[in-house]
PDB file with one MODEL, atoms N, CA, C and O in Angstrom:
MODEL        1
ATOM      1  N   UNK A   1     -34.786  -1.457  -9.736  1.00  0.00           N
ATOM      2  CA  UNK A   1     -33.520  -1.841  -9.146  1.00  0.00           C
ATOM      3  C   UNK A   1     -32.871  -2.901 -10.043  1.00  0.00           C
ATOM      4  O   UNK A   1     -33.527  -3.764 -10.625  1.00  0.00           O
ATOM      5  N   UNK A   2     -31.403  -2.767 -10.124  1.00  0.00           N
ATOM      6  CA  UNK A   2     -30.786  -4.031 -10.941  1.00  0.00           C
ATOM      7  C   UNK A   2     -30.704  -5.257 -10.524  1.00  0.00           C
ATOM      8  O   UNK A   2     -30.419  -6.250 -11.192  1.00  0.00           O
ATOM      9  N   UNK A   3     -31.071  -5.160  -8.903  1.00  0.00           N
ATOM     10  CA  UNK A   3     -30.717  -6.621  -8.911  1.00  0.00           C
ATOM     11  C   UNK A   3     -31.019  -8.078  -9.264  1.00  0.00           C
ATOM     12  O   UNK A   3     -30.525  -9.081  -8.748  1.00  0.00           O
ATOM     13  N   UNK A   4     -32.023  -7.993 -10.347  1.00  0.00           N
ATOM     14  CA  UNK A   4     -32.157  -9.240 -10.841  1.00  0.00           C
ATOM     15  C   UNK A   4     -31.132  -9.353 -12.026  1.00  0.00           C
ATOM     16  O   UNK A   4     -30.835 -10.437 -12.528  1.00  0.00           O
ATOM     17  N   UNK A   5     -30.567  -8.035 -12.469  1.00  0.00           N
ATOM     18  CA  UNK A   5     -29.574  -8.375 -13.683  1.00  0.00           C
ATOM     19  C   UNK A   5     -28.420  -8.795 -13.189  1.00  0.00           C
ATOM     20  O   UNK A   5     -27.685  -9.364 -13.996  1.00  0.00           O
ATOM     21  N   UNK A   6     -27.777  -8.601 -11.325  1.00  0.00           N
ATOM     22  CA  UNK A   6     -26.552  -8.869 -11.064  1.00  0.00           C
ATOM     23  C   UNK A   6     -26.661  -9.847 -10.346  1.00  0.00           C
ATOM     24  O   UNK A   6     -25.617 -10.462 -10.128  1.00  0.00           O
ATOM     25  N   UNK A   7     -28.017 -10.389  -9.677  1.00  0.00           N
ATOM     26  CA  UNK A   7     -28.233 -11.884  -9.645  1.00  0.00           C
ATOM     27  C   UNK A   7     -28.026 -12.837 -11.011  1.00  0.00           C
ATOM     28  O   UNK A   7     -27.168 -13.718 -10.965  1.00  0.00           O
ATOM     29  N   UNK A   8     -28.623 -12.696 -11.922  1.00  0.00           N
ATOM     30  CA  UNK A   8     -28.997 -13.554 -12.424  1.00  0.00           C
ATOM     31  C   UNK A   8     -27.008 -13.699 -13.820  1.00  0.00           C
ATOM     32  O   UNK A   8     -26.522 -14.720 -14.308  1.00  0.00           O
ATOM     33  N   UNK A   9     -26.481 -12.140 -13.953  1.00  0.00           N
ATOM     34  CA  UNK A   9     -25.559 -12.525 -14.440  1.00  0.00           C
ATOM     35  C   UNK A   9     -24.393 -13.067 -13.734  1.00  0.00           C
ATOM     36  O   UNK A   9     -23.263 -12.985 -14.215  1.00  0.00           O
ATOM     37  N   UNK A  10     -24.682 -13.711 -12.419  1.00  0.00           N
ATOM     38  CA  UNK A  10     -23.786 -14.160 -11.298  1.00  0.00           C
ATOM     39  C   UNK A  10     -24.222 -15.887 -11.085  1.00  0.00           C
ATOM     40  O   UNK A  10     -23.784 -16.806 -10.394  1.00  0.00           O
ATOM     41  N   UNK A  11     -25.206 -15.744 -11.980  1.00  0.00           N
ATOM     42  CA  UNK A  11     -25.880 -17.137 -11.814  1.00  0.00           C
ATOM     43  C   UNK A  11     -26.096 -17.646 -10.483  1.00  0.00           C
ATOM     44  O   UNK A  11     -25.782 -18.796 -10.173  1.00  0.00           O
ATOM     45  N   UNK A  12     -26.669 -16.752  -9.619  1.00  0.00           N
ATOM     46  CA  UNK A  12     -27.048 -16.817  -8.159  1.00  0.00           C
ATOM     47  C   UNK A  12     -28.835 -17.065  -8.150  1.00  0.00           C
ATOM     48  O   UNK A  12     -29.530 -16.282  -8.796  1.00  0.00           O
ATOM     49  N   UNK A  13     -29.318 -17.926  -7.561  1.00  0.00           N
ATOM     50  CA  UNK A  13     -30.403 -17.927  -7.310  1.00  0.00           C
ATOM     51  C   UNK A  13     -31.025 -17.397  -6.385  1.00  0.00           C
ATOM     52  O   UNK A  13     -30.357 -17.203  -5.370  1.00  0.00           O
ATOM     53  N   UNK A  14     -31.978 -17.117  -6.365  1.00  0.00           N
ATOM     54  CA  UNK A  14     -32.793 -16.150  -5.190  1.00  0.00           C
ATOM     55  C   UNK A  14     -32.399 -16.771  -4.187  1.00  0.00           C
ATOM     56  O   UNK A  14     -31.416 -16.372  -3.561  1.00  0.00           O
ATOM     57  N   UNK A  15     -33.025 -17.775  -3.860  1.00  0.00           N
ATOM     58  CA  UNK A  15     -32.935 -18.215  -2.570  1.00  0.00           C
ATOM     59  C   UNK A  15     -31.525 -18.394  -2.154  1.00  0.00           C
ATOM     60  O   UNK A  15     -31.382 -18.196  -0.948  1.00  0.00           O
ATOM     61  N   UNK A  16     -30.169 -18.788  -2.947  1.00  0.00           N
ATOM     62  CA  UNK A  16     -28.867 -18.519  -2.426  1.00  0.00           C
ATOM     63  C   UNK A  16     -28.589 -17.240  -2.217  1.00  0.00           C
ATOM     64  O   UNK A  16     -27.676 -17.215  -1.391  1.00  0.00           O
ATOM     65  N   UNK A  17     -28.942 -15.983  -2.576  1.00  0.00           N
ATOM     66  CA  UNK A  17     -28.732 -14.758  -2.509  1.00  0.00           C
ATOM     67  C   UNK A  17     -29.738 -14.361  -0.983  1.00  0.00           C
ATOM     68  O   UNK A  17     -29.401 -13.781   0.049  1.00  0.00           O
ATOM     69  N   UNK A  18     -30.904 -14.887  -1.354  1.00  0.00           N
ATOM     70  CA  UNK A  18     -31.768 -14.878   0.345  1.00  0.00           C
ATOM     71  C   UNK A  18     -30.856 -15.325   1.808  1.00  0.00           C
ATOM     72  O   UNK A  18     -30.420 -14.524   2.635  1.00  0.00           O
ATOM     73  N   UNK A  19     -30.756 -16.439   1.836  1.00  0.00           N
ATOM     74  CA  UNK A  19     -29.728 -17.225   2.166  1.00  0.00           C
ATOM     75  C   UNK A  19     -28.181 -16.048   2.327  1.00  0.00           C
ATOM     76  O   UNK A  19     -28.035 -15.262   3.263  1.00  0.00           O
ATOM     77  N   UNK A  20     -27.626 -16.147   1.674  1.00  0.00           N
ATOM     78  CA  UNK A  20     -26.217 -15.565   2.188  1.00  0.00           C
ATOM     79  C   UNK A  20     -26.536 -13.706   2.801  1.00  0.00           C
ATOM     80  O   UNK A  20     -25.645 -13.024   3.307  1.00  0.00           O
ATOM     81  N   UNK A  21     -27.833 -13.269   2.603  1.00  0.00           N
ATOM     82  CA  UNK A  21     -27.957 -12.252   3.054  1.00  0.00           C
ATOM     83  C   UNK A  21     -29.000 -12.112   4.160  1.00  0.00           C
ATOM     84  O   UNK A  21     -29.254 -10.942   4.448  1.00  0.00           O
ATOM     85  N   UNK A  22     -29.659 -13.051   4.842  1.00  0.00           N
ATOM     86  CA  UNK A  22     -30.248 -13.577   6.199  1.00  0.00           C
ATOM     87  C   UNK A  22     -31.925 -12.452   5.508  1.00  0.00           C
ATOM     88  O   UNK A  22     -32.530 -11.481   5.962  1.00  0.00           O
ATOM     89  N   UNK A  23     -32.054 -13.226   4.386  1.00  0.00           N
ATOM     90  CA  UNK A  23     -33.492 -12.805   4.095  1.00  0.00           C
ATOM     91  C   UNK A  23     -34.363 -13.505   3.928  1.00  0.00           C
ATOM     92  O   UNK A  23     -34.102 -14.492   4.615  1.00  0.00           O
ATOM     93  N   UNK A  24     -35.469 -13.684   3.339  1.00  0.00           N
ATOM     94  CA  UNK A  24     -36.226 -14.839   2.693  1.00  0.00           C
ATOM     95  C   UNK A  24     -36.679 -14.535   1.292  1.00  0.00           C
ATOM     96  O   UNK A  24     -37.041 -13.430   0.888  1.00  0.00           O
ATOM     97  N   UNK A  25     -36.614 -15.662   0.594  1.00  0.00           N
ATOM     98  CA  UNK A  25     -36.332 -15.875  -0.948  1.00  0.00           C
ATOM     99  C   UNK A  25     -37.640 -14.759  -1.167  1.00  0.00           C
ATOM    100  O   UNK A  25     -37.323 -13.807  -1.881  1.00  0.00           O
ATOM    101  N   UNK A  26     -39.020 -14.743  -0.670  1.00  0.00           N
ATOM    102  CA  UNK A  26     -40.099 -14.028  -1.112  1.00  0.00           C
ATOM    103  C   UNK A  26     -39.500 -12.212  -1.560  1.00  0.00           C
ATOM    104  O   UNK A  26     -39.592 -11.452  -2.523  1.00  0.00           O
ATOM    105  N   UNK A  27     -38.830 -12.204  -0.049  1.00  0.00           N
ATOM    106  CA  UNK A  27     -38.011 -10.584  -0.143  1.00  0.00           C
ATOM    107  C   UNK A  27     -37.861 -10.669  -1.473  1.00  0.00           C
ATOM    108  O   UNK A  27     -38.777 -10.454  -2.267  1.00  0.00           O
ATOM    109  N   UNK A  28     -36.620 -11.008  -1.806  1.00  0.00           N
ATOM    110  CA  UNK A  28     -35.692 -10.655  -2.851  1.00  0.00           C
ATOM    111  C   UNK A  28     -36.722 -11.097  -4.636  1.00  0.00           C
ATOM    112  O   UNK A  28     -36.265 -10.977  -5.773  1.00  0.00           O
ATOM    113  N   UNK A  29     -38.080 -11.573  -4.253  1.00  0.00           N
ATOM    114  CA  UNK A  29     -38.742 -11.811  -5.319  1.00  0.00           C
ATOM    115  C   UNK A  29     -39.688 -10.619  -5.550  1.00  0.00           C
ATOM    116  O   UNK A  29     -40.303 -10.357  -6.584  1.00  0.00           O
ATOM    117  N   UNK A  30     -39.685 -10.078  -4.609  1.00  0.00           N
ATOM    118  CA  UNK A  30     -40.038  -8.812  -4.454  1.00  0.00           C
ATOM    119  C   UNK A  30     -39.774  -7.115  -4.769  1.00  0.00           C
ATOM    120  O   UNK A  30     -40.359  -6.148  -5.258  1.00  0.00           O
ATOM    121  N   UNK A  31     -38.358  -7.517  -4.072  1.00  0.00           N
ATOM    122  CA  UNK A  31     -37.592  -6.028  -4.648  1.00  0.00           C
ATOM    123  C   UNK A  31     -37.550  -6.317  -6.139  1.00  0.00           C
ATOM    124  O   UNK A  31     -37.742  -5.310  -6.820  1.00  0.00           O
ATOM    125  N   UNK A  32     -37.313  -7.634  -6.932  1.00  0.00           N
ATOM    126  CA  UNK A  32     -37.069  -7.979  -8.023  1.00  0.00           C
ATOM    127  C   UNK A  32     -37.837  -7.136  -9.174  1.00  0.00           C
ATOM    128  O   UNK A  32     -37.376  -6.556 -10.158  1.00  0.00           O
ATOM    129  N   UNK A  33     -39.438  -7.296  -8.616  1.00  0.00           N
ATOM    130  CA  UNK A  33     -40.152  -6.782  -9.637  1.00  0.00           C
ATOM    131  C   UNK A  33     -40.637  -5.831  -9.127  1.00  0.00           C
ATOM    132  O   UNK A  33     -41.484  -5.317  -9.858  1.00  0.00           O
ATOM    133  N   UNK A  34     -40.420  -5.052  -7.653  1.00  0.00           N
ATOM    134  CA  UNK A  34     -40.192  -3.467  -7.450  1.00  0.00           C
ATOM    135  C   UNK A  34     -42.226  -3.351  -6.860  1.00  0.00           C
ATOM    136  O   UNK A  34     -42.948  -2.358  -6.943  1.00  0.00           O
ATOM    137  N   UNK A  35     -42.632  -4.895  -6.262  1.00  0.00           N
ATOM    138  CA  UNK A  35     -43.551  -4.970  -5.757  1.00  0.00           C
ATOM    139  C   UNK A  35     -43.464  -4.724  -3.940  1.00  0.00           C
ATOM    140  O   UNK A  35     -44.308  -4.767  -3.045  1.00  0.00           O
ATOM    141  N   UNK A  36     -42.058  -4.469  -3.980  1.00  0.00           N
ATOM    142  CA  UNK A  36     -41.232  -3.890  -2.378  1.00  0.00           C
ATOM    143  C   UNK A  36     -40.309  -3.501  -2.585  1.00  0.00           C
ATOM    144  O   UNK A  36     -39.636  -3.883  -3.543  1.00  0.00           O
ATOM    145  N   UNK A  37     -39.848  -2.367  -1.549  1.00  0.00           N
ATOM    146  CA  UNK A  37     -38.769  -1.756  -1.992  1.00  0.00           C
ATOM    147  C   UNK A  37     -37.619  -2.440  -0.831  1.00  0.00           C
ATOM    148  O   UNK A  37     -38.090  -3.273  -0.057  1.00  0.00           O
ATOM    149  N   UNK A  38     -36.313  -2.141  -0.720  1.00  0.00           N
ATOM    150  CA  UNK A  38     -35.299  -2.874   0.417  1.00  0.00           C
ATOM    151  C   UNK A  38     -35.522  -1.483   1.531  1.00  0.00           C
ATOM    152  O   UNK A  38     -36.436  -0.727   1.202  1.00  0.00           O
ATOM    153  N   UNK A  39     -34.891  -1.187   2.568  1.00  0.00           N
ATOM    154  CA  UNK A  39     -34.931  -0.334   3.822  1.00  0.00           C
ATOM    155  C   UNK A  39     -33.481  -0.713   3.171  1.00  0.00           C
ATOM    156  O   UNK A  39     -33.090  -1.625   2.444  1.00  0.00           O
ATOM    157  N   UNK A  40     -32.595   0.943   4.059  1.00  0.00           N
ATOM    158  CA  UNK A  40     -31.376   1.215   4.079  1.00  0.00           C
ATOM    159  C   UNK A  40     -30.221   0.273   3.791  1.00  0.00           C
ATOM    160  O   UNK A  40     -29.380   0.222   2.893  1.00  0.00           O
ATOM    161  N   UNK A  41     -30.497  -0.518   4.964  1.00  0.00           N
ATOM    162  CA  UNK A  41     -30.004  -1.580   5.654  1.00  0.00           C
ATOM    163  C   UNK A  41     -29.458  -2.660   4.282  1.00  0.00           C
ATOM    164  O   UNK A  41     -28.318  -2.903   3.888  1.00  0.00           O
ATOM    165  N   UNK A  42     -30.613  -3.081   3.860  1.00  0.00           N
ATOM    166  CA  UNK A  42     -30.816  -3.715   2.968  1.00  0.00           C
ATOM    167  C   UNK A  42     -29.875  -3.358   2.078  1.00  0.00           C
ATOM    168  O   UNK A  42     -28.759  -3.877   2.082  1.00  0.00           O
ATOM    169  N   UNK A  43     -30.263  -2.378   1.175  1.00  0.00           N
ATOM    170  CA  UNK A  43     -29.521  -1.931   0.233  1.00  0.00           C
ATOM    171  C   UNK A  43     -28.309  -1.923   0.508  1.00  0.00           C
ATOM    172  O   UNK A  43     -27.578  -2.429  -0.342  1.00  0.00           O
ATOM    173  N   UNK A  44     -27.788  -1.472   1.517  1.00  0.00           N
ATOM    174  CA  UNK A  44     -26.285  -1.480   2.223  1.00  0.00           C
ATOM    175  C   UNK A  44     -25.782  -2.941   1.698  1.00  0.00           C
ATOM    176  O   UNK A  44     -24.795  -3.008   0.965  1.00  0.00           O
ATOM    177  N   UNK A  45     -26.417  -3.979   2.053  1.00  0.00           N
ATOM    178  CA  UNK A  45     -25.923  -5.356   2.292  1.00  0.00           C
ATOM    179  C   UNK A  45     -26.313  -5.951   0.538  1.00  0.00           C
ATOM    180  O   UNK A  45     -25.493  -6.755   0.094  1.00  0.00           O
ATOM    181  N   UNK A  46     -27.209  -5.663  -0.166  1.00  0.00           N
ATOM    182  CA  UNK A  46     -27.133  -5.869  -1.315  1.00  0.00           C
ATOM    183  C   UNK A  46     -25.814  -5.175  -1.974  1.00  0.00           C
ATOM    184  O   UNK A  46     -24.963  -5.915  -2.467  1.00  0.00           O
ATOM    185  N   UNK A  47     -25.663  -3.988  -1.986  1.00  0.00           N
ATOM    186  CA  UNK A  47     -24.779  -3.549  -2.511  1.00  0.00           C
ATOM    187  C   UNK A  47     -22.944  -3.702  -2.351  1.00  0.00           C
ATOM    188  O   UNK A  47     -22.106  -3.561  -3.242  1.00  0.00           O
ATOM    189  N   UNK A  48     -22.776  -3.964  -1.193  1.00  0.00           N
ATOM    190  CA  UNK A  48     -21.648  -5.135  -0.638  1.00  0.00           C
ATOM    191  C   UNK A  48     -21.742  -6.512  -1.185  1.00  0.00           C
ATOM    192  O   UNK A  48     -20.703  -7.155  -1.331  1.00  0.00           O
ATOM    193  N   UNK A  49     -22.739  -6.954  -1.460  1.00  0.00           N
ATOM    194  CA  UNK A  49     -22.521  -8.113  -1.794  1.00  0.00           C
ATOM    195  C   UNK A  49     -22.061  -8.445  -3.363  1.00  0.00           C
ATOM    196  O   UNK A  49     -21.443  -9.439  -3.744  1.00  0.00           O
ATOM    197  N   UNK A  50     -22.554  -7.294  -4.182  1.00  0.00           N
ATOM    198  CA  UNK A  50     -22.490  -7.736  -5.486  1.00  0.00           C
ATOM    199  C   UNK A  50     -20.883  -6.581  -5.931  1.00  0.00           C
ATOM    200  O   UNK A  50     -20.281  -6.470  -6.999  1.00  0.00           O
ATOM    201  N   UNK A  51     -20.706  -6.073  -4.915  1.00  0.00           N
ATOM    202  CA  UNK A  51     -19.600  -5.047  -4.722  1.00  0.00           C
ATOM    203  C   UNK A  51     -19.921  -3.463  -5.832  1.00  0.00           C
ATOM    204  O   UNK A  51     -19.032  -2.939  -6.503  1.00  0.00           O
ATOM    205  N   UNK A  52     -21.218  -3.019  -5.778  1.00  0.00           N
ATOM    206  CA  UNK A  52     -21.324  -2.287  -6.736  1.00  0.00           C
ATOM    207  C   UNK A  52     -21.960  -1.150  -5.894  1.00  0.00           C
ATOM    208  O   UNK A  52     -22.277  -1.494  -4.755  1.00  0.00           O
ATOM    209  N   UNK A  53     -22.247   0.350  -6.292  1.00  0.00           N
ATOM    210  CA  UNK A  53     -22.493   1.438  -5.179  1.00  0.00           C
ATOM    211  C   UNK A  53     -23.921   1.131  -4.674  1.00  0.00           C
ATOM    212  O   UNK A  53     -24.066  -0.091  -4.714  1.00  0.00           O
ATOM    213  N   UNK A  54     -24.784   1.607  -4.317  1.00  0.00           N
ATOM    214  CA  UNK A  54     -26.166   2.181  -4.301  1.00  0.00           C
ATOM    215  C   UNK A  54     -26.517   3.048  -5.685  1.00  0.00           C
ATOM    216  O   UNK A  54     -27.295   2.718  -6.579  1.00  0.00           O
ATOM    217  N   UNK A  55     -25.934   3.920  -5.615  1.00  0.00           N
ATOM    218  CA  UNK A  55     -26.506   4.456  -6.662  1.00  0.00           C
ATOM    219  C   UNK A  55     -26.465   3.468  -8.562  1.00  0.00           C
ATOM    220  O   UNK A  55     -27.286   3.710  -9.446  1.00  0.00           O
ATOM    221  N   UNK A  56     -25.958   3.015  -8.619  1.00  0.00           N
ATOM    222  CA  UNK A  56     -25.701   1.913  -9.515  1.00  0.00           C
ATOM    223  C   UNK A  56     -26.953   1.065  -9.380  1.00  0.00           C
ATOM    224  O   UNK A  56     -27.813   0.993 -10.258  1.00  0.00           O
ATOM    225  N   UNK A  57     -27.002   0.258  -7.906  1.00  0.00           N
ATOM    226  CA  UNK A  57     -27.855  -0.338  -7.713  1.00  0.00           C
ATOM    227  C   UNK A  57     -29.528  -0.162  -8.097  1.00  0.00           C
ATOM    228  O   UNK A  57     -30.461  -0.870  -8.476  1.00  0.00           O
ATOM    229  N   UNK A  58     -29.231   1.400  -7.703  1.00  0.00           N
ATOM    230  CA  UNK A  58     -30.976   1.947  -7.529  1.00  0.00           C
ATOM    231  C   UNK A  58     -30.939   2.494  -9.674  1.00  0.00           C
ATOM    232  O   UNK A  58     -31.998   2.820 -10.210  1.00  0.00           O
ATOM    233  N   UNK A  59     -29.765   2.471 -10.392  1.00  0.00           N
ATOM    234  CA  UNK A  59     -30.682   2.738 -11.536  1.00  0.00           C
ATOM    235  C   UNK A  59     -30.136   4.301 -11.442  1.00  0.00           C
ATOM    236  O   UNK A  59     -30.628   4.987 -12.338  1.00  0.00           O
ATOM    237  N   UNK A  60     -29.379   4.908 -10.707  1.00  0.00           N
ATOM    238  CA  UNK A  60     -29.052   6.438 -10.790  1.00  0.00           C
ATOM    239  C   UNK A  60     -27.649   6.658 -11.271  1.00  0.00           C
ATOM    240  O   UNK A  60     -27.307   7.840 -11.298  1.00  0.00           O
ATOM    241  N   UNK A  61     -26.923   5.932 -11.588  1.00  0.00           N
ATOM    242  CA  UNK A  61     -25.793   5.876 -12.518  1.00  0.00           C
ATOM    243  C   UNK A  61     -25.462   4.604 -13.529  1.00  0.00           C
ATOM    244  O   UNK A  61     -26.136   3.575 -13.574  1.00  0.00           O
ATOM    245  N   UNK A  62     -24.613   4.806 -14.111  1.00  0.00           N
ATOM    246  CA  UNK A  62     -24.337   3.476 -14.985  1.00  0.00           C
ATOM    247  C   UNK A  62     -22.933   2.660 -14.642  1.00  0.00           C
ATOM    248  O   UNK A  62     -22.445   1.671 -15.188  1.00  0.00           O
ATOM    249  N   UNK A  63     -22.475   3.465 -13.520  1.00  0.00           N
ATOM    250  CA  UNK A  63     -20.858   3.009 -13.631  1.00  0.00           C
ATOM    251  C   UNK A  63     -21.093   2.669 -12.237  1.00  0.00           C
ATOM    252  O   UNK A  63     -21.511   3.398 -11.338  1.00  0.00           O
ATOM    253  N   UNK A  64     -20.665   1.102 -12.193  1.00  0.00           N
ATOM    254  CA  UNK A  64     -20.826   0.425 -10.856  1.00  0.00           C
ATOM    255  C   UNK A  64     -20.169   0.430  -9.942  1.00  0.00           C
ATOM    256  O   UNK A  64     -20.664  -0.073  -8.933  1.00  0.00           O
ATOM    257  N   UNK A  65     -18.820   0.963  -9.854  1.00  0.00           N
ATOM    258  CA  UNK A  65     -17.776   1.412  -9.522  1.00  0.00           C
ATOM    259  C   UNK A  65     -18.482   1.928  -7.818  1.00  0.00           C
ATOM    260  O   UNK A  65     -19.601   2.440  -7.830  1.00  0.00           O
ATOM    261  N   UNK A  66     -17.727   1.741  -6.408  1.00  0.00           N
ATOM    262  CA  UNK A  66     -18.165   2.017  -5.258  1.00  0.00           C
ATOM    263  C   UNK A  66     -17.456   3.088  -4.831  1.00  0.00           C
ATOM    264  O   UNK A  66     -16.274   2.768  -4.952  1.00  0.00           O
ATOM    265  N   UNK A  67     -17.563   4.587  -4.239  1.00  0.00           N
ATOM    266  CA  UNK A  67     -16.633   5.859  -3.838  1.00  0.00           C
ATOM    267  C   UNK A  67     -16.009   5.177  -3.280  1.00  0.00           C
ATOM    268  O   UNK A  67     -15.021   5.596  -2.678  1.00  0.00           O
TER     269      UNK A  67
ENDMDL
END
């Protein structure tokens, strides 16, 4: 998953990204290195947040662009 590249080129820290998305910092250290994956839900709210699709997100396109 990208989201440590659209965390980290947002200069967002885990735990502010935990934080504005009602998670805990461990989560998001997690999906990071793909030692957990997110549920639907999740992904939904990651992907709103950084304004980019799912599929972008998950690594299945290159163009971040949302339908």
């Amino acid at each position: 998953m990208r989201l440590k590249k659209l965390r980290t080129g947002r200069h967002i820290s885990q735990l502010k990204l935990a934080l504005d998305l009602g998670l805990c910092q461990n989560s998001i250290s997690r999906y990071e290195t793909g030692e957990r994956e997110a549920d639907y839900k999740t992904l939904i709210a990651i992907a709103d947040y950084f304004d980019v699709s799912i599929d972008y997100l998950l690594e299945r396109t290159e163009n971040p662009k949302r339908n």
